[in-house]
N, C-alpha and C positions, 0 to 999 in steps of 0.2 A: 517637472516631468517632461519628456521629450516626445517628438511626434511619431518616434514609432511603437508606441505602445497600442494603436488599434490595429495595427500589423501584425505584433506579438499576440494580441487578443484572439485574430483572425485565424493565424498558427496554431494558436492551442487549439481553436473550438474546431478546426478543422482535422486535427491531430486525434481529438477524441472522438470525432462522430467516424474518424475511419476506424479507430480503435475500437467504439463499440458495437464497427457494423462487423468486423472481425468477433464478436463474442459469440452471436449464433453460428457461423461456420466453423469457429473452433470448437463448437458445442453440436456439431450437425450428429451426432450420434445420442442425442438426448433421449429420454423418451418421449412421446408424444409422437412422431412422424410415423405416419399410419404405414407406409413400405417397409417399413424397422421391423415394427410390431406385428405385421402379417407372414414376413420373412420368419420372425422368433417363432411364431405361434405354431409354422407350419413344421418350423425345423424339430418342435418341441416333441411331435406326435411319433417323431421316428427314433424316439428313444426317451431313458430318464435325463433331463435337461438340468445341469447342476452348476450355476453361478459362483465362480470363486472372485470374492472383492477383495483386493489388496488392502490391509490397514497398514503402509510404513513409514515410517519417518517421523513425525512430531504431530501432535494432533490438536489440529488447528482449523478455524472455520471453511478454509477452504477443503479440506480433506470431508467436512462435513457434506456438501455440496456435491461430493463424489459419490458417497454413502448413499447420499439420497435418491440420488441418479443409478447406483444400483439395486437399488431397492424397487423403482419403476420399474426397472428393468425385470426385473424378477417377477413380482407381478404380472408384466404384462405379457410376459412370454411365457410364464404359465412354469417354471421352476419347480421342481422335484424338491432341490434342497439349494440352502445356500451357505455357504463356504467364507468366514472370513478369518484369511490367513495375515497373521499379526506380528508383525517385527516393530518395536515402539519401544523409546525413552521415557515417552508419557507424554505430557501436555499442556493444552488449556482444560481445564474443567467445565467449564462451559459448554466449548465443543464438545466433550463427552458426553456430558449428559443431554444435549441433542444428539448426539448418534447412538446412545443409548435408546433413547426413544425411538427412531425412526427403526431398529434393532425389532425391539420391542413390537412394532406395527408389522412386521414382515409375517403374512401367513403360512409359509412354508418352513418347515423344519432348518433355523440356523443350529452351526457347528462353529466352535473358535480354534481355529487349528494355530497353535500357538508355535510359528516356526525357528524364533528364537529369543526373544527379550518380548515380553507382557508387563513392563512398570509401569506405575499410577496409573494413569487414564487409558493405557492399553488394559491392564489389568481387570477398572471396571468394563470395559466394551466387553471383555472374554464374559466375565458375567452376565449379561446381559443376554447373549446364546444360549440356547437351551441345552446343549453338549459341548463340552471344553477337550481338545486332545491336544498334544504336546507333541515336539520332537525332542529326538533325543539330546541331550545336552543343554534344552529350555528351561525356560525359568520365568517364575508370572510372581508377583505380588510386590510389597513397597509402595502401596498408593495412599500413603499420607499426603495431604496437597502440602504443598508452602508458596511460598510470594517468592516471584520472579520476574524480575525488571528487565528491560533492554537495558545491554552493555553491563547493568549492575551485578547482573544475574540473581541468585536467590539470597534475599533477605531476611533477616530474624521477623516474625509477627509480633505485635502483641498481645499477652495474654488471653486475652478477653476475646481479638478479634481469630484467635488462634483456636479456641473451642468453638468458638463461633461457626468456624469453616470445616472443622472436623467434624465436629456434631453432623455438620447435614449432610458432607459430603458419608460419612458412615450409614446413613438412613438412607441416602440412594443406591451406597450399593448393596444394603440389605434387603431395601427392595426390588433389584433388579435383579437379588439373586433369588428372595423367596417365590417373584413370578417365574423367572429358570427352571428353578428345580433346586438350588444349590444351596450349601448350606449358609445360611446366611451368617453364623456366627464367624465362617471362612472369610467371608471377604469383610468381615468389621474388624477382625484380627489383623487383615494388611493395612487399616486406618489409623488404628489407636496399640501406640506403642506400649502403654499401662494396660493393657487387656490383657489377660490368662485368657488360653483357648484349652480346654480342656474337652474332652468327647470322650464319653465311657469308662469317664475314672483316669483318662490318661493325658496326661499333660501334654499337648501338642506343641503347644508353642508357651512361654515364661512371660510373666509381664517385664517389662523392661524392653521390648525389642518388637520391630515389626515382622509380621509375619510375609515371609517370600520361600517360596517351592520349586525347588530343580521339578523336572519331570519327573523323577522316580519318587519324590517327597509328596508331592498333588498325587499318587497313585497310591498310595498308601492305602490297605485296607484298615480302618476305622471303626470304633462301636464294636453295639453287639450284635448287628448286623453283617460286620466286615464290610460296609461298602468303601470305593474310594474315595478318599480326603475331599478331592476337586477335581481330578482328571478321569475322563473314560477309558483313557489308552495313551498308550506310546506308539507314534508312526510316524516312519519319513516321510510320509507325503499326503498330496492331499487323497490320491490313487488309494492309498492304504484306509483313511478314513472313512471314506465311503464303503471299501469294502469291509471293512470291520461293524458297519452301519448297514449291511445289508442290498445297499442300495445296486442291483445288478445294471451291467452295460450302463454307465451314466455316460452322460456325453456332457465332458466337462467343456466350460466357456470360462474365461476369464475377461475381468469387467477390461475394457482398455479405457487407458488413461490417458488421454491428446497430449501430445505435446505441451499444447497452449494451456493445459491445467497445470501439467507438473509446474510450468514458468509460473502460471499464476498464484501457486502454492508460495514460491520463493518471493514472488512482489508483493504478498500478501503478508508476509512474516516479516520483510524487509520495510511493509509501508512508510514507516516514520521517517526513515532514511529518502526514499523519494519526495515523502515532505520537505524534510529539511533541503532536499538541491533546488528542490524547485522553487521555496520562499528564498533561497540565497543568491540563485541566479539571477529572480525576477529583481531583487534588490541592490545588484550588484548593474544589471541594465537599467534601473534608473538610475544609479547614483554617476554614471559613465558615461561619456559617448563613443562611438562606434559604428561599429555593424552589427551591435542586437546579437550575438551569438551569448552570450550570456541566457539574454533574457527568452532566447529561443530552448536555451537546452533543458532552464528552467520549466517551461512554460511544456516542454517536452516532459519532464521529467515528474508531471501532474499527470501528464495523459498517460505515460505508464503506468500509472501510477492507479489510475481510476478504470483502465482496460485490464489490471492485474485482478481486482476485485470484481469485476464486470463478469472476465471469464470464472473466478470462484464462485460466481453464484453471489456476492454480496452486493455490489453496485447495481441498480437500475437506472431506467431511463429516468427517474422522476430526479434521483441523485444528478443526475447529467444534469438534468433543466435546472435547478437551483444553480449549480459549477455555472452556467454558460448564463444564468439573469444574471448574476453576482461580479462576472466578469463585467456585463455591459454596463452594471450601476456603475462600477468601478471607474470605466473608461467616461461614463456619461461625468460621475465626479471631478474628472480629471481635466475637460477641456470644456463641460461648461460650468464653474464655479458658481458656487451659490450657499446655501446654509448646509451642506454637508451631509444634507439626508442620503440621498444616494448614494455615499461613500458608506456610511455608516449599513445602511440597510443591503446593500451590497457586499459588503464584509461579515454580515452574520448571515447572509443566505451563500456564499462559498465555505467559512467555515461552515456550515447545516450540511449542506451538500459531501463537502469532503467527510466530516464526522459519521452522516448514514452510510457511506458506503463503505465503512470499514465496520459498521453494524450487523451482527446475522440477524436474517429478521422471516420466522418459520414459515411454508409454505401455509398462506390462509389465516395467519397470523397480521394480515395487517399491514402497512405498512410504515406507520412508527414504531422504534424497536419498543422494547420496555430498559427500564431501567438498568438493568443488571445487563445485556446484551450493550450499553452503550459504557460501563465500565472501561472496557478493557481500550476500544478507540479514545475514549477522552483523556486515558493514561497516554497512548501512543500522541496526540496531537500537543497535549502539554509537552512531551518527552518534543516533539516536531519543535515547537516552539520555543523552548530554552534552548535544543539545538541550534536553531538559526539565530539568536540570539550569542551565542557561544563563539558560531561562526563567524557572524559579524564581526563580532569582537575582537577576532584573529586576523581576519580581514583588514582592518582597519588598521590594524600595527602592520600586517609583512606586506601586502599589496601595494605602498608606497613607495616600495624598496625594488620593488622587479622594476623587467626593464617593459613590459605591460602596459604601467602605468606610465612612466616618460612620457609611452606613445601616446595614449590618450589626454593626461591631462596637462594644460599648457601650465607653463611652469614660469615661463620668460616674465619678468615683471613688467608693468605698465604705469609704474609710476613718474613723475614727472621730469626726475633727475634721468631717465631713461628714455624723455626727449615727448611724452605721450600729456595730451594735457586733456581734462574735462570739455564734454561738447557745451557744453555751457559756457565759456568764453567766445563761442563763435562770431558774435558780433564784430569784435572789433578786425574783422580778418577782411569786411567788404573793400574790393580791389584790391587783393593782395596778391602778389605774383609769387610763381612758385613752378615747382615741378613735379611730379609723378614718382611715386615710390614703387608703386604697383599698379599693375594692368587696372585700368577700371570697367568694369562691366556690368552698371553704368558704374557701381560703388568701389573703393579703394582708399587708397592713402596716398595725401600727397605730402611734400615739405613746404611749405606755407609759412613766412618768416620766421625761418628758423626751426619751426615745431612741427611736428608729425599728426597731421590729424587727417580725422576720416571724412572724403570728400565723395560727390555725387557727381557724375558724367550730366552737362546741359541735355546731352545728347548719347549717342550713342559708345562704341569701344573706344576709347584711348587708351592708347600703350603706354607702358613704365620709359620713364625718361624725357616724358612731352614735357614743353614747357606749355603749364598752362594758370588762367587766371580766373580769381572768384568775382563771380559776376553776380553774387547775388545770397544772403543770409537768410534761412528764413527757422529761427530758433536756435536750435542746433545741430541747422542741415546744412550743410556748404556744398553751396553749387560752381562748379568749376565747368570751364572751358578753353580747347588748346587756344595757344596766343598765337596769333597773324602775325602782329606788327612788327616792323623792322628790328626790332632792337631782341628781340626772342625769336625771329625766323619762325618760316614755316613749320610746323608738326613734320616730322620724317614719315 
């Protein structure tokens, strides 16, 4: 290991404590900040106050964090109604069924204004609202879960682990739909493909097929009631919702989403992938010498990594202080050698560290996750790890071949036919005259009958070219100094 690795130590710890002091300013719009919240309150009284929360893109813990944040928000500003308009693929299931619940705890009348794709886990969230409306051309249902890898994408289950995940994921959204309002046999027919949905004698949907609804299919009047299927209504906007809901003069808000979250949504889905540069880099700065750029972009590539989750709401500081003991056992391992505890214990308090913070772990819930919330990181840190493993691997074969490595690693031999002999012959070299190969400062190389070996200055600089004489062996250290006397002239 080389000596700039408490340099690189120094780089990362200082890289993440500016990263995480960037998490509450990227987060200055939270709630909690009593000026926010006296501003909402006041603004609240001069009209009906109606929160619209964006759900788009992939749903994922960090979107979770966003949820939750407007859900404070709503709360605290005193919200008429709240608005979550849905454009979604679908997702984690996990994250859902926390934004389900946080859903679920909003005291003001939710609406899912479905503004164009509701699959899986968009689908249950719409449930979970106590009025669902569509736009025109929408379409909501398809939320049977399956297994979906990084890079692998979606894999076969099996059997056993495949009812397993159906079974429950169909009982949350039954119950998220019988607390609704909605009918719940609707949302266990987008679950389970072998279900008949039948209402009133009427076959709605066939077993063989999941159940999924354009807008005018979820508006269907149904039964002997005629109510509709799933939807309240068709509306372009969320303008039309409200007003179809009665709700006069609303003063709509929509939740804003920092910058530094939307990023943190992408470092957050890409985590493994930061794992993996930063165990390659740091791996790549030991095995090398240099200038630490490696092991810098590495060590870089942690702290985005840990400020991506930091700003989603998943990393805290207790995660930091494991990263930053873990690092110091590490380096403690590294330069004062001993029985290896530190190294070891150090390696499983950074893996700890890195593993919570890609954990969701519930407001008030604690701060060990449970089980099931550390799933989905231990897949990503395995996936981290065979990665860097893979890389290596790759490494190891093309990186000898650039012109990279030349530079760095010395290639010239030093064996004996090539003029270099072991310092363990030094003995017999007392008084041997010779000349300078290289500058000495005090240390270099001079030729000493015949052979090339490494010598020590008595004194201070000698230049290349001096003739000069060993004045003295002691092991394998040869002490040299320029020669005076008549027959080798003066030093130049």
């Amino acid at each position: 290991m080389n000596r700039r690795f408490p340099f690189l130590v120094a780089v990362a710890l200082a890289a993440v404590a500016a990263c995480t002091a960037l998490g509450p300013a990227a987060r200055a719009d939270a709630p909690g900040a009593a000026a926010t919240n006296a501003a909402t309150a006041a603004a609240a009284a001069a009209g009906d106050r109606v929160l619209v929360i964006p759900v788009r893109g992939a749903i994922e813990p960090a979107l979770l964090y966003i949820i939750r944040r407007g859900a404070q928000e709503a709360a605290d500003g005193g919200a008429r109604a709240v608005v979550f308009v849905i454009d979604t693929p679908g997702g984690r299931l996990d994250a859902a069924d926390a934004i389900m619940r946080t859903l679920q705890g909003i005291r003001a009348p939710t609406y899912a204004f479905v503004e164009k794709n509701a699959f899986s886990a968009g689908a249950l969230i719409a449930m979970a609202t106590r009025t669902i409306y569509m736009a025109p051309g929408s379409v909501i249902g398809d939320a049977m879960p399956i297994l979906a890898l990084p890079i692998a994408g979606p894999q076969e289950m099996p059997a056993d682990l495949k009812e397993k995940t159906v079974s429950a994921t169909a009982a949350l959204a039954r119950a998220a739909a019988e607390q609704a309002g909605h009918n719940p046999e609707v949302a266990e027919a987008m679950i389970r493909a072998e279900m008949e949905l039948k209402i009133g004698g009427e076959v709605i949907k066939p077993a063989g097929r999941l159940l999924t609804l354009t807008n005018e299919e979820a508006l269907r009047p149904v039964g002997p009631a005629k109510k509709p299927l799933l939807s309240a209504g068709t509306v372009a906007s969320v303008e039309e919702l409200l007003k179809a809901e009665g709700i006069a003069s609303p003063r709509i808000e929509e939740l804003r989403v920092t910058g530094a979250e939307r990023i943190a949504r992408w470092i957050q889905m890409l985590g493994w992938l930061f794992l993996i540069a930063g165990a390659a880099g740091i791996y790549i700065e030991v095995k090398t010498p240099g200038f630490g750029l490696p092991g810098i972009l590495g060590l870089c590539s942690l702290a985005i990594f840990f400020w991506g989750h930091h700003v989603a709401g998943l990393a805290g500081h207790e995660d930091l202080a494991l990263i930053a003991i873990g690092l110091v056992l590490l380096a403690v391992e590294i330069f004062i050698p001993g029985f290896g505890i530190p190294g070891m214990v150090g390696t499983v308090l950074l893996a700890a560290g890195l593993l919570l913070a890609m954990a969701e772990r519930p407001p008030g819930g604690g701060w060990l996750p449970t089980a099931d919330a550390l799933r989905m990181p231990l897949l990503n840190f395995a996936l981290a790890i065979a990665g860097t493993v893979a890389l290596g691997a790759v490494l190891s074969r093309w990186l000898p071949r650039t012109g990279l490595y030349h530079d760095l690693v010395l290639e010239t031999s030093t064996s004996g036919d090539a003029g270099y002999v072991a310092s363990g012959s030094a003995a017999d070299l007392a008084g041997a005259d010779g000349r300078t190969a290289t500058d000495l400062r005090p240390a270099g190389t001079a030729i000493l009958a015949g052979r090339r070996v490494d010598v020590v200055s008595s004194g201070g600089f000698i230049a290349r070219g001096t003739p000069v004489r060993v004045i003295r062996t002691e092991g394998a250290r040869v002490v040299v100094e320029p020669r005076t006397d008549r027959e080798g002239g003066a030093p130049a």
